[in-house]
KEZAMAR-476368 format. One line per field, with one value per residue: x negated, y, z negated of N, C-alpha, C in turn; residue in one letter; residue number from 1. Coordinates in steps of 0.2 Angstrom, whole numbers, always signed. Layout:
BEGIN
npx <- [X,...]
npy <- [Y,...]
npz <- [Z,...]
capx <- [X,...]
capy <- [Y,...]
capz <- [Z,...]
cpx <- [X,...]
cpy <- [Y,...]
cpz <- [Z,...]
r <- [A,...]
k <- [NUM,...]
This chain:
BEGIN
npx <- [-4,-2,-12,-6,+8,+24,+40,+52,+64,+83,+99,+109,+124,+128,+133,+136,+140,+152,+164,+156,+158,+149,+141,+129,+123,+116,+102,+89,+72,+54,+47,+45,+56,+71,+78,+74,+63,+54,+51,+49,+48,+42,+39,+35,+23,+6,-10,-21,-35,-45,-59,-61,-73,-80,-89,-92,-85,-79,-65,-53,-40,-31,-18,-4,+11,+21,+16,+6,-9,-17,-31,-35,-37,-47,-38,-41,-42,-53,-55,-56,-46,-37,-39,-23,-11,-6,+6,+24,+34,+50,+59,+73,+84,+95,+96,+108,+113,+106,+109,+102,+92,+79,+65,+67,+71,+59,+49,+52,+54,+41,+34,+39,+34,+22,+21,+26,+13,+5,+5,+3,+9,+6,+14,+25,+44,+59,+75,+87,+91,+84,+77,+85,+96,+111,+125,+138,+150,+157,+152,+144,+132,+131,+130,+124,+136,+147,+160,+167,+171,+179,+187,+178,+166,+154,+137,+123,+113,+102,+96,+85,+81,+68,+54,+45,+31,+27,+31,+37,+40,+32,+19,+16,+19,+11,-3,-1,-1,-15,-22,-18,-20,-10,+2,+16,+35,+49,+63,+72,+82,+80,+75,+73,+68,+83,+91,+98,+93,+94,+81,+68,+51,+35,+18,+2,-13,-23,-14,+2,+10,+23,+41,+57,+73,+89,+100,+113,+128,+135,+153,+149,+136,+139,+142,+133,+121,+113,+110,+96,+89,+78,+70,+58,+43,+32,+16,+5,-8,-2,+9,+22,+33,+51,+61,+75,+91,+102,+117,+112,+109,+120,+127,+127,+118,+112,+103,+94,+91,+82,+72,+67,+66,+53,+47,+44,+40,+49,+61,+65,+75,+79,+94,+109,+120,+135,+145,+158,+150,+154,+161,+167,+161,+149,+132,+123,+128,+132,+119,+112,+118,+114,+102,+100,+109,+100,+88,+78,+66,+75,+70,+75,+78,+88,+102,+105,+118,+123,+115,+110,+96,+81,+72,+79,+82,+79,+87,+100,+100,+99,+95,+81,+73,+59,+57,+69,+85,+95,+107,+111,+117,+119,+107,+91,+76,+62,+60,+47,+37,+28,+18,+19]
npy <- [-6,+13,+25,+36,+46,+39,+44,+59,+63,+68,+59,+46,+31,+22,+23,+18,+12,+10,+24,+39,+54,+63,+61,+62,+60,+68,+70,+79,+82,+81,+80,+81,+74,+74,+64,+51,+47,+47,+57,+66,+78,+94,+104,+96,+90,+84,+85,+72,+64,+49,+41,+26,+14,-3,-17,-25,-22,-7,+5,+15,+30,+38,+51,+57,+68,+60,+50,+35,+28,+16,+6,-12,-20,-32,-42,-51,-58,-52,-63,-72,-77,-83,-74,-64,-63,-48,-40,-35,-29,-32,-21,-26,-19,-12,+1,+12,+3,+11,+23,+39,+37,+37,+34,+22,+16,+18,+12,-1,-5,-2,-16,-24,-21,-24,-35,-38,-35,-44,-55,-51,-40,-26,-15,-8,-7,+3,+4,+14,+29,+23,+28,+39,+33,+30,+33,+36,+27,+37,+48,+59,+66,+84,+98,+114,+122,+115,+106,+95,+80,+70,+63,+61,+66,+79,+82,+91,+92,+101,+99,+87,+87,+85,+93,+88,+87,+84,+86,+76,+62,+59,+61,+50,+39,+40,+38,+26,+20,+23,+17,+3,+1,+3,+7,+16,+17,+25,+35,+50,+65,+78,+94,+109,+123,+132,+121,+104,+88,+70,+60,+49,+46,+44,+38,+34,+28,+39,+49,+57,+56,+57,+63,+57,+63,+58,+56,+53,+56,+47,+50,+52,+57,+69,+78,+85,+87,+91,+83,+77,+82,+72,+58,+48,+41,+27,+22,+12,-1,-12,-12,+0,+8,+13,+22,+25,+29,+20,+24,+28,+15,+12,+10,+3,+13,+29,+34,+22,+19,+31,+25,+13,+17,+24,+13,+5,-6,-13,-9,+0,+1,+7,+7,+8,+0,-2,-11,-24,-38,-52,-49,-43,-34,-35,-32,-42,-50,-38,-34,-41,-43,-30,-31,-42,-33,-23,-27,-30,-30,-30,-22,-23,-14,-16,-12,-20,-23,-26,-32,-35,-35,-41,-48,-45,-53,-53,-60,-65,-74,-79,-71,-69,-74,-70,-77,-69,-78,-86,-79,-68,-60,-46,-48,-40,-38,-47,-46,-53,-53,-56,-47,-45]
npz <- [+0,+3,-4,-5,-14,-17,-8,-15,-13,-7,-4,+13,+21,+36,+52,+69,+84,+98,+104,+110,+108,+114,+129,+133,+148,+156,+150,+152,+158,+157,+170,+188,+197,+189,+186,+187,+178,+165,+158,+147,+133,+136,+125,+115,+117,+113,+108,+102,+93,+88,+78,+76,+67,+64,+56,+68,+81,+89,+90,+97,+98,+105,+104,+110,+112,+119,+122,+117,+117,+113,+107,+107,+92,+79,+69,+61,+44,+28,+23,+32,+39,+54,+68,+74,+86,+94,+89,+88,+73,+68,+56,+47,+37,+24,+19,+18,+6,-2,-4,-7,-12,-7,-11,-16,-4,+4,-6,-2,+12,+15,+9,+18,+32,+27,+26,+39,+47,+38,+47,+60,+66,+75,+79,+69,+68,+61,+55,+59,+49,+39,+30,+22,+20,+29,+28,+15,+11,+6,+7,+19,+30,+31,+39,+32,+20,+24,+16,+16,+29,+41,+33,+22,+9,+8,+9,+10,+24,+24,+12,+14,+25,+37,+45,+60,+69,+51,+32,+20,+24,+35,+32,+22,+30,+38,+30,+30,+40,+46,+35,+37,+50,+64,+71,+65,+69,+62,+54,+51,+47,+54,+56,+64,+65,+62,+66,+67,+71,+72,+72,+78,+72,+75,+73,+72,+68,+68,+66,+67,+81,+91,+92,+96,+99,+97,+108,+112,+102,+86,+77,+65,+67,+72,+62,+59,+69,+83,+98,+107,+121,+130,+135,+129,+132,+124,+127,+125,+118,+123,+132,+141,+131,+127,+118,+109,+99,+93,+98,+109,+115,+119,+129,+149,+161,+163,+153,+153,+165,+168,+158,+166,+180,+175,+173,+159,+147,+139,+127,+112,+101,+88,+74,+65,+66,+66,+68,+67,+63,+67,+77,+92,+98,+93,+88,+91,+104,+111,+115,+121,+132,+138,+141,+147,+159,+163,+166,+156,+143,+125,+110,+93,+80,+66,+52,+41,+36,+47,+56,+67,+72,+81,+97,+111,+126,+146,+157,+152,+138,+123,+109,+102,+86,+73,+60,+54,+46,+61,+60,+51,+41,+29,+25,+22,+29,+41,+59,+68,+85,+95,+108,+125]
capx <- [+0,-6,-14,+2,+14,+30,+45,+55,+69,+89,+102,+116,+126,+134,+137,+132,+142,+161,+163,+155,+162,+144,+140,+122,+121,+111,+97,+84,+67,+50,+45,+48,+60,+73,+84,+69,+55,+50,+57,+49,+49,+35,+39,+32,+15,-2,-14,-26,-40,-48,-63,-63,-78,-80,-93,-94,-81,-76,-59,-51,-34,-28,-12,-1,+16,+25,+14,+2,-15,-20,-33,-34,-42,-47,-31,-43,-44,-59,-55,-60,-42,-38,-33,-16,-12,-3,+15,+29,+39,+55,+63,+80,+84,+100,+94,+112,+116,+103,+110,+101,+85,+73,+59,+67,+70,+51,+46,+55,+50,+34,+34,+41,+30,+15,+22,+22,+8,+1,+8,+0,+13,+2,+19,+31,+49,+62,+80,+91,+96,+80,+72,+89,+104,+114,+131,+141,+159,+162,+151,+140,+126,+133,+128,+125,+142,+154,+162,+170,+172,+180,+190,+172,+164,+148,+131,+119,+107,+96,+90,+82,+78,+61,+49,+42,+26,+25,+36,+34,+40,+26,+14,+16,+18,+3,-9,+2,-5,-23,-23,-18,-24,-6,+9,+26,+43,+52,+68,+72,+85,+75,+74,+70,+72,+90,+94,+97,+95,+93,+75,+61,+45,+29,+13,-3,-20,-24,-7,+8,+11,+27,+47,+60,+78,+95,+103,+120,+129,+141,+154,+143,+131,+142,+143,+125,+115,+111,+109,+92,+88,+75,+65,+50,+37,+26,+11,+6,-10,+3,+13,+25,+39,+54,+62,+82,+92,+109,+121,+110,+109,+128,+130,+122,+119,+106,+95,+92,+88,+78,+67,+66,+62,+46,+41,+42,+40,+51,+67,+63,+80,+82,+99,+115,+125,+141,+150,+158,+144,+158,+169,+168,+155,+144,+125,+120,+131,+132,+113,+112,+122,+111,+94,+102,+111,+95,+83,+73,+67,+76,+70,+79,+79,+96,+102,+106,+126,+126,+112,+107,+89,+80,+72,+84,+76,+82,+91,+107,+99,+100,+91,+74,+71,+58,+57,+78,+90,+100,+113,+107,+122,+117,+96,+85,+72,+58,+59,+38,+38,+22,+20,+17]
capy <- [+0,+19,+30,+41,+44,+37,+50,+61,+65,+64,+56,+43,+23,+17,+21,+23,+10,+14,+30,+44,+62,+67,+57,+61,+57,+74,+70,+81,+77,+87,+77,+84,+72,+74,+58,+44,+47,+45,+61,+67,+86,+97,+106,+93,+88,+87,+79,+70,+57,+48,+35,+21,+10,-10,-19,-27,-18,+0,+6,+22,+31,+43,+50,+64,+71,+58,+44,+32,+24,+13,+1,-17,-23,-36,-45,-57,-55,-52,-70,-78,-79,-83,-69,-64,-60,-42,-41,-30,-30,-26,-22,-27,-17,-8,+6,+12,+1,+13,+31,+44,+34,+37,+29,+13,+13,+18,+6,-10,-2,-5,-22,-27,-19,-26,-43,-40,-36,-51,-61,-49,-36,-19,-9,-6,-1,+1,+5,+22,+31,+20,+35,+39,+31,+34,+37,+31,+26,+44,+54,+61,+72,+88,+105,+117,+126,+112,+103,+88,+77,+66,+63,+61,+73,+81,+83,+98,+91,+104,+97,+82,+87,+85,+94,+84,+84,+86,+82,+69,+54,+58,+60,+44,+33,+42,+36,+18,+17,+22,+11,-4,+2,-1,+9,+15,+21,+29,+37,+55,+71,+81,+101,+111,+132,+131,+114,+98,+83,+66,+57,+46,+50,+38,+39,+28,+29,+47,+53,+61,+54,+60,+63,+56,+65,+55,+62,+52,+55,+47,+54,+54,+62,+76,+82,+90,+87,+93,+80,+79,+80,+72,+53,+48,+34,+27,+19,+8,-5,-19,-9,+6,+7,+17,+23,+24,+27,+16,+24,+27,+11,+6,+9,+5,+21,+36,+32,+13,+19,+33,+20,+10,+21,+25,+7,+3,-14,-13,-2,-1,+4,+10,+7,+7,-2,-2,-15,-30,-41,-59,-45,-43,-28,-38,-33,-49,-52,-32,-29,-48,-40,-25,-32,-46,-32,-20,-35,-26,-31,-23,-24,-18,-15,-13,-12,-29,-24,-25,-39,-33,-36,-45,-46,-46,-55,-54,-67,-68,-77,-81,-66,-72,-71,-74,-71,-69,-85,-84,-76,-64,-55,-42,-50,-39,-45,-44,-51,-51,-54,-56,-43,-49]
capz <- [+0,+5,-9,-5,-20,-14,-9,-19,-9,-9,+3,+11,+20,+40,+57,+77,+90,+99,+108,+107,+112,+118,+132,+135,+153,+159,+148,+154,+159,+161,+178,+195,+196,+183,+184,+187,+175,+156,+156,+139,+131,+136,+118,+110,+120,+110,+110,+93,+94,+80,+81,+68,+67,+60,+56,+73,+86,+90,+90,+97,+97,+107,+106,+114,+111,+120,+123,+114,+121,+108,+109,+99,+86,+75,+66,+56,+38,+25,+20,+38,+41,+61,+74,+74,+92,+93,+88,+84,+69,+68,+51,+46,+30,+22,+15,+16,-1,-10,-3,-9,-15,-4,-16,-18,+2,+4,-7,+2,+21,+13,+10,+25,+34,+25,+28,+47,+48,+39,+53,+66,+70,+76,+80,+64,+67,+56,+58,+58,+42,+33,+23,+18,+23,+37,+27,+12,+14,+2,+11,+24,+30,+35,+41,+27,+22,+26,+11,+19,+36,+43,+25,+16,+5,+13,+7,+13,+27,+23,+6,+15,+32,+40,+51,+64,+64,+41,+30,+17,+25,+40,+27,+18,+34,+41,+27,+28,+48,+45,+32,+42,+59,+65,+74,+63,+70,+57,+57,+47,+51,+58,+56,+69,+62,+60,+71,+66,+73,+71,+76,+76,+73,+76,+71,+71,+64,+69,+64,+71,+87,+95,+88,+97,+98,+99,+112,+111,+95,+85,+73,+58,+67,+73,+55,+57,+74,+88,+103,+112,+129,+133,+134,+126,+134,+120,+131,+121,+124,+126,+138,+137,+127,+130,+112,+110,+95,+92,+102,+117,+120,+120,+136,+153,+164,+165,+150,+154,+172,+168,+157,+171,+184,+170,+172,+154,+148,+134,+124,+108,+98,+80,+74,+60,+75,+61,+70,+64,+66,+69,+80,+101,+98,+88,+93,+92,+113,+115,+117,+125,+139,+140,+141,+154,+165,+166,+166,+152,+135,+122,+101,+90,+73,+63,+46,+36,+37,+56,+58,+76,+74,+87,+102,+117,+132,+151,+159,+147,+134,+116,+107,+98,+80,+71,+52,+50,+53,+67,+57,+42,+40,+22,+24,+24,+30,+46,+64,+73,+89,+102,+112,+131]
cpx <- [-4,-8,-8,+5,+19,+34,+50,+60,+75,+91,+111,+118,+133,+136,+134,+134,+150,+159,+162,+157,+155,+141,+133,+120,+119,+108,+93,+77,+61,+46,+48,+53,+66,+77,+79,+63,+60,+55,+55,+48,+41,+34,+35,+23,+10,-5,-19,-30,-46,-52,-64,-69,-79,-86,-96,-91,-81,-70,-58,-43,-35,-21,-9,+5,+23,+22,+9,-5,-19,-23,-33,-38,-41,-40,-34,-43,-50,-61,-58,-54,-42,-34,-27,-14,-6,+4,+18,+33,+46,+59,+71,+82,+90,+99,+101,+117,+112,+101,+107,+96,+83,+65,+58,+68,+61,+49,+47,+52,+45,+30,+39,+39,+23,+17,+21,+18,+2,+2,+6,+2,+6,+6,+23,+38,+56,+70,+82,+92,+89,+76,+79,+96,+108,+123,+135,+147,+163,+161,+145,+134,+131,+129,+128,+131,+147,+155,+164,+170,+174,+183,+183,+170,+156,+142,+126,+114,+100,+93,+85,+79,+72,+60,+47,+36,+28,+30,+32,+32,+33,+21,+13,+17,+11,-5,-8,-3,-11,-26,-26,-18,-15,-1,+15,+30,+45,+54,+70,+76,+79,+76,+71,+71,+77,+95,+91,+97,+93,+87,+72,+57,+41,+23,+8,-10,-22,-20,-3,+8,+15,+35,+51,+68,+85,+98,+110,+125,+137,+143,+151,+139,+133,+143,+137,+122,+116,+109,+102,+92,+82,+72,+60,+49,+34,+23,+6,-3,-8,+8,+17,+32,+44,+57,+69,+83,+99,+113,+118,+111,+114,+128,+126,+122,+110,+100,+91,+87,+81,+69,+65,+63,+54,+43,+39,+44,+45,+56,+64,+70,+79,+89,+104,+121,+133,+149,+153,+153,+148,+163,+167,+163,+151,+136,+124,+123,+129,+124,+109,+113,+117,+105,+97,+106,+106,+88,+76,+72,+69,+72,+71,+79,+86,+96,+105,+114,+126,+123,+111,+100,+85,+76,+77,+80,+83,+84,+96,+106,+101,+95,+87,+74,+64,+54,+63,+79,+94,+104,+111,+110,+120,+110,+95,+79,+64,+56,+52,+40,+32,+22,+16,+10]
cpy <- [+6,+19,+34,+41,+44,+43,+50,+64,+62,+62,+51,+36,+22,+19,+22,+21,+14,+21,+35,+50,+66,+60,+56,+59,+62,+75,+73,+78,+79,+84,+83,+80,+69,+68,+51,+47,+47,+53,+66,+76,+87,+101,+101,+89,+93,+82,+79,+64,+55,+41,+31,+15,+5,-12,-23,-26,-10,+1,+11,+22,+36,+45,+58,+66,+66,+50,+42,+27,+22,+8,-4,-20,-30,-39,-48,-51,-54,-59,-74,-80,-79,-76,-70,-62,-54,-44,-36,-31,-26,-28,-22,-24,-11,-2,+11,+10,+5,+22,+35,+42,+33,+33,+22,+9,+13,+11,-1,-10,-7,-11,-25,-26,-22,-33,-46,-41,-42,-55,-58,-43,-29,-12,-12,-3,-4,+6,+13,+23,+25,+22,+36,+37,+34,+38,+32,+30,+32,+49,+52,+65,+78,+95,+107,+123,+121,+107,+95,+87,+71,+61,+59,+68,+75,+82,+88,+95,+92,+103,+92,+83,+88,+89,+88,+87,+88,+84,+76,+62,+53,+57,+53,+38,+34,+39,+30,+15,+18,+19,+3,-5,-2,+6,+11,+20,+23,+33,+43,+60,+74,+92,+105,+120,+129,+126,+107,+93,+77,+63,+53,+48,+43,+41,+34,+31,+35,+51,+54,+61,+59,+59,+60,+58,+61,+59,+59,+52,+52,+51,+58,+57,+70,+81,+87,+91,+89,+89,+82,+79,+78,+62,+51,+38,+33,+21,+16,+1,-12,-17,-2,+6,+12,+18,+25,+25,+25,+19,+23,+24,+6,+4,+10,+11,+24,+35,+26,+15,+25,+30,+18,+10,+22,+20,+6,-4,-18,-9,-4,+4,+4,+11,+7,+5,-1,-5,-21,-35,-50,-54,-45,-37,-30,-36,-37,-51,-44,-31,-37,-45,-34,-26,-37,-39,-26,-24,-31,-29,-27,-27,-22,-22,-12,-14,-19,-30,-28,-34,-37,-35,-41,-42,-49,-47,-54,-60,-71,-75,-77,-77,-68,-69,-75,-71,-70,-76,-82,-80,-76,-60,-51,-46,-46,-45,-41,-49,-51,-56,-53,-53,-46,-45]
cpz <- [+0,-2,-10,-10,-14,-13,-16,-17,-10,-4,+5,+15,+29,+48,+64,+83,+91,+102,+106,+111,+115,+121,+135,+141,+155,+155,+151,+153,+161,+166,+182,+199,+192,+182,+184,+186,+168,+154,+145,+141,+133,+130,+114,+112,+117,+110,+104,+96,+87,+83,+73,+71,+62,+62,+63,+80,+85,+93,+94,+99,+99,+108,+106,+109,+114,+123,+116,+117,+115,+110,+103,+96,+82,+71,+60,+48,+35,+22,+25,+40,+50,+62,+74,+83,+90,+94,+87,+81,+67,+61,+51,+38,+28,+16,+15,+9,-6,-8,-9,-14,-12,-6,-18,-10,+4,+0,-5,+8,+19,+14,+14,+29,+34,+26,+34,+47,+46,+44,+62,+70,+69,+78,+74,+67,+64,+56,+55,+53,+37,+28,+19,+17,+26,+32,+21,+14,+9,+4,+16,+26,+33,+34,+35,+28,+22,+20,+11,+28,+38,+37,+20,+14,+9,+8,+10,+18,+25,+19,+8,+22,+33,+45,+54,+69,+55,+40,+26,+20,+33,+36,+27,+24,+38,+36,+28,+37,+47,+41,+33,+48,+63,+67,+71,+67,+64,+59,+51,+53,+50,+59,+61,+69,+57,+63,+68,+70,+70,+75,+71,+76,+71,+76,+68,+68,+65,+67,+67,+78,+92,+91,+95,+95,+98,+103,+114,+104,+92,+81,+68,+59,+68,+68,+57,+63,+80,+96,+107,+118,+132,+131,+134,+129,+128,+127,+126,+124,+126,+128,+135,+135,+126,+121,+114,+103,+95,+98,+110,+121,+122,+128,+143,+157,+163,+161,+150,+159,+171,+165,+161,+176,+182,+171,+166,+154,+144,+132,+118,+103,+89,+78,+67,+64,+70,+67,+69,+68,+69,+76,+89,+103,+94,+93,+96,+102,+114,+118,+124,+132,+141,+143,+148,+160,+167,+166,+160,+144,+129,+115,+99,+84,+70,+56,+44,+38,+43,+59,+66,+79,+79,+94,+107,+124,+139,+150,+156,+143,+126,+113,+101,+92,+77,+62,+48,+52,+59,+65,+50,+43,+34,+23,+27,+25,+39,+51,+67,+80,+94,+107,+119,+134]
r <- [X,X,X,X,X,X,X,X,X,X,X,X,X,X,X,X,X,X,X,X,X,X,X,X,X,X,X,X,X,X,X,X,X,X,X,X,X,X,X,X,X,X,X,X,X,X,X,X,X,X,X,X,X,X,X,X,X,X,X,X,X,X,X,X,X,X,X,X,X,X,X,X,X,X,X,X,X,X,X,X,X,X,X,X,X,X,X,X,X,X,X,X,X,X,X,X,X,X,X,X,X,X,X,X,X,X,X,X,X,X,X,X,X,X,X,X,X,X,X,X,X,X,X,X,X,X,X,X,X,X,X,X,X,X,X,X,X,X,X,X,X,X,X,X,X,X,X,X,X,X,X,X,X,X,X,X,X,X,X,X,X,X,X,X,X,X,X,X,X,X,X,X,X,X,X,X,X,X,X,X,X,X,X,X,X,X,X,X,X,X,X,X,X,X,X,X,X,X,X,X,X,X,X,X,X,X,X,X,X,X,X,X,X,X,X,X,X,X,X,X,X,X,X,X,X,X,X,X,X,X,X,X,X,X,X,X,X,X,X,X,X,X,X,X,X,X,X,X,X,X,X,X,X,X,X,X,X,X,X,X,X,X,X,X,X,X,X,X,X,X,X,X,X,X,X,X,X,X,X,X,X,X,X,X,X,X,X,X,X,X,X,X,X,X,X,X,X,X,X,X,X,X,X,X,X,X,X,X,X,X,X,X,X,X,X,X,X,X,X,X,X,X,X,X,X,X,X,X,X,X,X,X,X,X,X,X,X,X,X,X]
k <- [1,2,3,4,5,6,7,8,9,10,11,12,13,14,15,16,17,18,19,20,21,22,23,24,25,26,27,28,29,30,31,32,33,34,35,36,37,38,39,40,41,42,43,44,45,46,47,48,49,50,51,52,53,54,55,56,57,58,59,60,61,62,63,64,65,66,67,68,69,70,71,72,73,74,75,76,77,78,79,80,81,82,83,84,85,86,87,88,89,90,91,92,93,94,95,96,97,98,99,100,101,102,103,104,105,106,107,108,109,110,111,112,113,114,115,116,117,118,119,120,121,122,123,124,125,126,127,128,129,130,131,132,133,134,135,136,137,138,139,140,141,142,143,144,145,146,147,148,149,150,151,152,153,154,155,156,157,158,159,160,161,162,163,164,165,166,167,168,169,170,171,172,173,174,175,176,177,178,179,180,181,182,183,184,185,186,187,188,189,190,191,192,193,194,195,196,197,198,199,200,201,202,203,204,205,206,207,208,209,210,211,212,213,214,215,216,217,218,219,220,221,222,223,224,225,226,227,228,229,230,231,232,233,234,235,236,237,238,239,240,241,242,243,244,245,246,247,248,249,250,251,252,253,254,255,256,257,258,259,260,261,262,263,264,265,266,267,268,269,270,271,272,273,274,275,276,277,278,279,280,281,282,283,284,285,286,287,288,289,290,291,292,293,294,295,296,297,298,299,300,301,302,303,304,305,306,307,308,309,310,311,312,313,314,315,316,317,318,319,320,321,322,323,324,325,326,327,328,329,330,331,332,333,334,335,336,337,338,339,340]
């Protein structure tokens, strides 16, 4: 575990599939052709490099605003354990049952996290709403000023909302990746002035990578957010990974293709899918269907309620776990997965 003290933040428990009143289909794109590319934000393009050195290799890490060009290292242990071959870990964790305990959802992350990686994972990612809970069944995040929504009680965004880059929760996974020479996703609203949204934010051993915006939103987010416009590549050096948060990737259409058109190898979803998980929108068939009719791998982490986690392989198959049962309805828990 990092040096970092843990967070001291507040928060809340639940939602992101079924219709959404912002349809996100003219997602913007800073190419020269805005409907087939990666499509990522020129506001957020930087560039950091950091060189680590082992007793018998060299490493290096470069990483921009919208990409990652990481190279691979060693997996073995100090014990003489064997190589792990590189994998991505996808957590499954309900940090909606411990709304507005950000300490005890950090501390769990954590060790789900350190457990991938014993097993070889060198991408972390860990589902929507997992710093703080996506929303309880009493309340919500909202705007500052608004008391209630959607018949729950509201809670002020702004006591919890992050910059992207700083912010605790960057901090604290940023000394967690330089620690363990390794990749986290992580999900936090996201302050921007006086603009909220909902986002991902990644960061590997040199730090502060790139944010990612949700740019379809469901109700719950509506309380507070702002929709982004735009798609993020992580480039990655076992391919490049298109990044999506729940609703995104309900439906096929404009974000899939735009991936696509980028030549990723990969989706990479962060979710609170909040659908019955035995029901006919269950993840578990819906993302099945996605990944078979855009022929793409999708991996997706969700929360425990939902059970979504997984990778979802082309060719309408039965979506790989390995680390959940096939069916871990309320398990936390962590799927790894080989990356190709």
């Amino acid at each position: 575990m990092p040096k970092t003290s843990l967070l001291a933040m507040g928060v809340l428990m639940a939602a992101c599939s079924g219709t959404s009143a912002t349809s996100g289909t003219s997602a913007s794109t800073s190419t020269a052709s805005s409907d087939a590319t990666s499509g990522v934000d020129a506001e957020t393009s930087a560039e950091t490099s950091a060189e680590t050195s082992e007793a018998d290799a060299e490493s290096s890490t470069t990483a921009s605003a919208t990409t990652i060009d990481a190279s691979t290292t060693d997996a073995s242990s100090s014990t003489g354990a064997p190589d792990l071959p590189p994998a991505i870990g996808l957590v499954q964790y309900d940090a909606d049952a411990h709304f507005g305990d950000p300490e005890t959802n950090i501390a769990a992350l954590t060790l789900w996290a350190e457990t991938a990686i014993n097993r070889g994972a060198r991408i972390i990612v860990f589902p929507e709403g997992s710093t703080y809970g996506y929303a309880s069944p009493f309340e919500v995040w909202c705007a500052p000023g608004m008391s209630s929504y959607q018949g729950r009680s509201c809670r002020d965004v702004s006591t919890v909302a992050e910059t992207l880059p700083g912010g605790p929760t960057t901090d604290y996974w940023s000394a967690f990746a330089a620690e363990h020479d390794v990749t986290v996703v992580y999900h936090v609203p996201e302050r921007d002035g006086a603009t909220f949204y909902t986002s991902l934010g990644v960061v590997d051993p040199a730090g502060f990578v790139t944010r990612y915006r949700k740019r379809t939103l469901y109700y719950v987010d509506q309380a507070f957010a702002t929709p982004g416009n735009a798609s993020v590549v992580l480039e990655t050096a076992w391919g490049r990974l298109g990044l999506m948060i729940c609703l995104d990737g309900t439906y096929d259409g404009p974000f899939y293709d735009e991936y696509l058109a980028a030549g990723v190898d990969g989706i990479v979803i962060s979710m609170d899918w909040d659908d019955d998980p035995n029901g006919d929108a269950a993840a578990i068939e819906w993302f099945r269907d996605r990944a078979a009719t855009n022929d793409v791998r999708i991996y997706a982490a969700d929360v425990a309620t939902w059970d979504g986690t997984g990778l979802y392989l082309p060719g309408d198959v039965p979506r790989e776990r390995d680390g959940l049962p096939p069916v871990a309805v309320g398990v936390d828990g962590v799927s790894v997965h080989v990356l190709p």
